[in-house]
ZAFI-835124 format. One record per residue (C-alpha): residue number from 1; x, y, z; residue in one letter. Coordinates in Angstrom, 1 decimal, padded with zeros to 4 digits. Layout:
N
R    n      px      py      pz  res
R  NUM       X       Y       Z    a
...
END
This chain:
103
R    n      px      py      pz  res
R    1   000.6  -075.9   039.6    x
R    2   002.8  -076.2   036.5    x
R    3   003.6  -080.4   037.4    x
R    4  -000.4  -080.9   038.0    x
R    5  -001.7  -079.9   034.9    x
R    6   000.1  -082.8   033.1    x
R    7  -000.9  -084.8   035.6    x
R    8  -004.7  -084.0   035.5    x
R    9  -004.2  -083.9   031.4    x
R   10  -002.6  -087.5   031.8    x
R   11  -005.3  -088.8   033.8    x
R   12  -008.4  -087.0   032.1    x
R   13  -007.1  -088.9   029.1    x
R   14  -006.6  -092.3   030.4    x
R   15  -010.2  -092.1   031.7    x
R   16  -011.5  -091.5   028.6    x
R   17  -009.3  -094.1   026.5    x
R   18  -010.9  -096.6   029.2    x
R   19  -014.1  -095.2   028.6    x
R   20  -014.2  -094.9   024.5    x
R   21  -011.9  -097.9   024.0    x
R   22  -014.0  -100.9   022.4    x
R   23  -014.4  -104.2   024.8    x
R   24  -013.2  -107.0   022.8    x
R   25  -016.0  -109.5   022.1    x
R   26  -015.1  -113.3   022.8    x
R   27  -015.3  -115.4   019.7    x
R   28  -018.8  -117.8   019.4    x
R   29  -018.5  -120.9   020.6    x
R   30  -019.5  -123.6   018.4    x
R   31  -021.9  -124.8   021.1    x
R   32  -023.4  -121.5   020.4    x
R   33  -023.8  -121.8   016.7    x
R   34  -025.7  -124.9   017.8    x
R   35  -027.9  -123.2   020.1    x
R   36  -028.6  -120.8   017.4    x
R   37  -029.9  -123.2   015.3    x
R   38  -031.9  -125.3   017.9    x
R   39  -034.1  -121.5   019.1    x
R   40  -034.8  -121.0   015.0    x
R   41  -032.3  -119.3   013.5    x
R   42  -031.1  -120.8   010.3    x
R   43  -028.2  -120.3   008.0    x
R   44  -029.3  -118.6   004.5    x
R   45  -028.3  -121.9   002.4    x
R   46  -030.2  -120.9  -000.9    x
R   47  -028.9  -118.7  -003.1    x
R   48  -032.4  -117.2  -002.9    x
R   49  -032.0  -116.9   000.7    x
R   50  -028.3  -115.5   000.6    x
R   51  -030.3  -112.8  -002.0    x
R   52  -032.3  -111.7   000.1    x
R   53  -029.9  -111.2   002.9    x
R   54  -028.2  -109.3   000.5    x
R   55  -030.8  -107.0  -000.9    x
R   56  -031.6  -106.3   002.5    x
R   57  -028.2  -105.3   003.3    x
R   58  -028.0  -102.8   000.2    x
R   59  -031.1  -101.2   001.3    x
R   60  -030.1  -100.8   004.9    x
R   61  -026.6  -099.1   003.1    x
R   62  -028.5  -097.3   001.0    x
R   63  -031.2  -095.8   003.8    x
R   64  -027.5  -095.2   006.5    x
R   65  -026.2  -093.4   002.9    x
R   66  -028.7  -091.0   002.4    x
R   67  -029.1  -090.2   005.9    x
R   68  -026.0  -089.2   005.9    x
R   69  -026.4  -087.6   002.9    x
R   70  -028.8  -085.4   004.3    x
R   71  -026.7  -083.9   006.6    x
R   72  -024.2  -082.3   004.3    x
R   73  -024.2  -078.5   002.5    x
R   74  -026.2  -078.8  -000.6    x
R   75  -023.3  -078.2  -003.0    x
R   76  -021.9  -081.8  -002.0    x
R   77  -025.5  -083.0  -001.2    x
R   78  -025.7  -084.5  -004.6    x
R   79  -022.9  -086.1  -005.2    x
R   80  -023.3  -087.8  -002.0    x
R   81  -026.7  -088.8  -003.2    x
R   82  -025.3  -090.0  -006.9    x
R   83  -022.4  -092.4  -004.7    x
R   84  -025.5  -093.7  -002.3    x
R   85  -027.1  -094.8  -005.6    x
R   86  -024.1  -096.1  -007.5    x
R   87  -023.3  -098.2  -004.1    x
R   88  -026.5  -099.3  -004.0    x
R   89  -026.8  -100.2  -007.7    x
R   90  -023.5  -102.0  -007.3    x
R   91  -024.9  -103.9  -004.3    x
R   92  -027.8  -105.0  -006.4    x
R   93  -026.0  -106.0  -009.5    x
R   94  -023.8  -108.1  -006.9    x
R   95  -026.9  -109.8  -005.3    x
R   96  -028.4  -110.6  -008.4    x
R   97  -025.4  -112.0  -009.9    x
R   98  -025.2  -114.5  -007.1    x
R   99  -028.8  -115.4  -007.4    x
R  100  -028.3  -116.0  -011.4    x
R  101  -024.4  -118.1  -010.4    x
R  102  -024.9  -120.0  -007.7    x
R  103  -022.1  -121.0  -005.7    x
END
């Protein structure tokens, strides 16, 4: 019994490596970029559009942030809170910076 323990340990973790490992994700094709294009999609090539990509992103963070924020004990609850606003803040400040300088 003593050599199948290690053996079953062994095992029960190799199954779950296989299972929790990430599959790797084949680069895009170019061919695919152009498909992309051709069913509607469209690269954001205004600064306008790259802004609004943007803001959208910082309020996705900041929504993910609280949530997250939610879950903890209330003495750290706050702080949490403060750093889902500075990060959000900071996101903004970005995004409007690239709106006002162009690149």
């Amino acid at each position: 019994m003593n050599k199948t323990l290690p053996t079953l340990l062994i095992s029960a973790a190799a199954a779950l490596v296989t299972v929790v490992a990430p599959v790797p994700v084949a680069a895009a094709d170019s061919t695919d970029d152009v498909l992309e294009l051709d069913q509607g999609a469209r690269p954001d090539v205004t600064p306008a559009d790259r802004y609004k990509v943007a803001v959208d992103h910082a309020n996705v963070a900041l929504r993910l942030n609280l949530a997250r924020c939610e879950k903890m004990q209330s003495a750290d609850r706050a702080e949490c809170t403060d750093e889902a606003h500075n990060l959000f803040d900071a996101a903004m400040a970005s995004a409007s910076d690239g709106l006002a300088n162009p690149r």
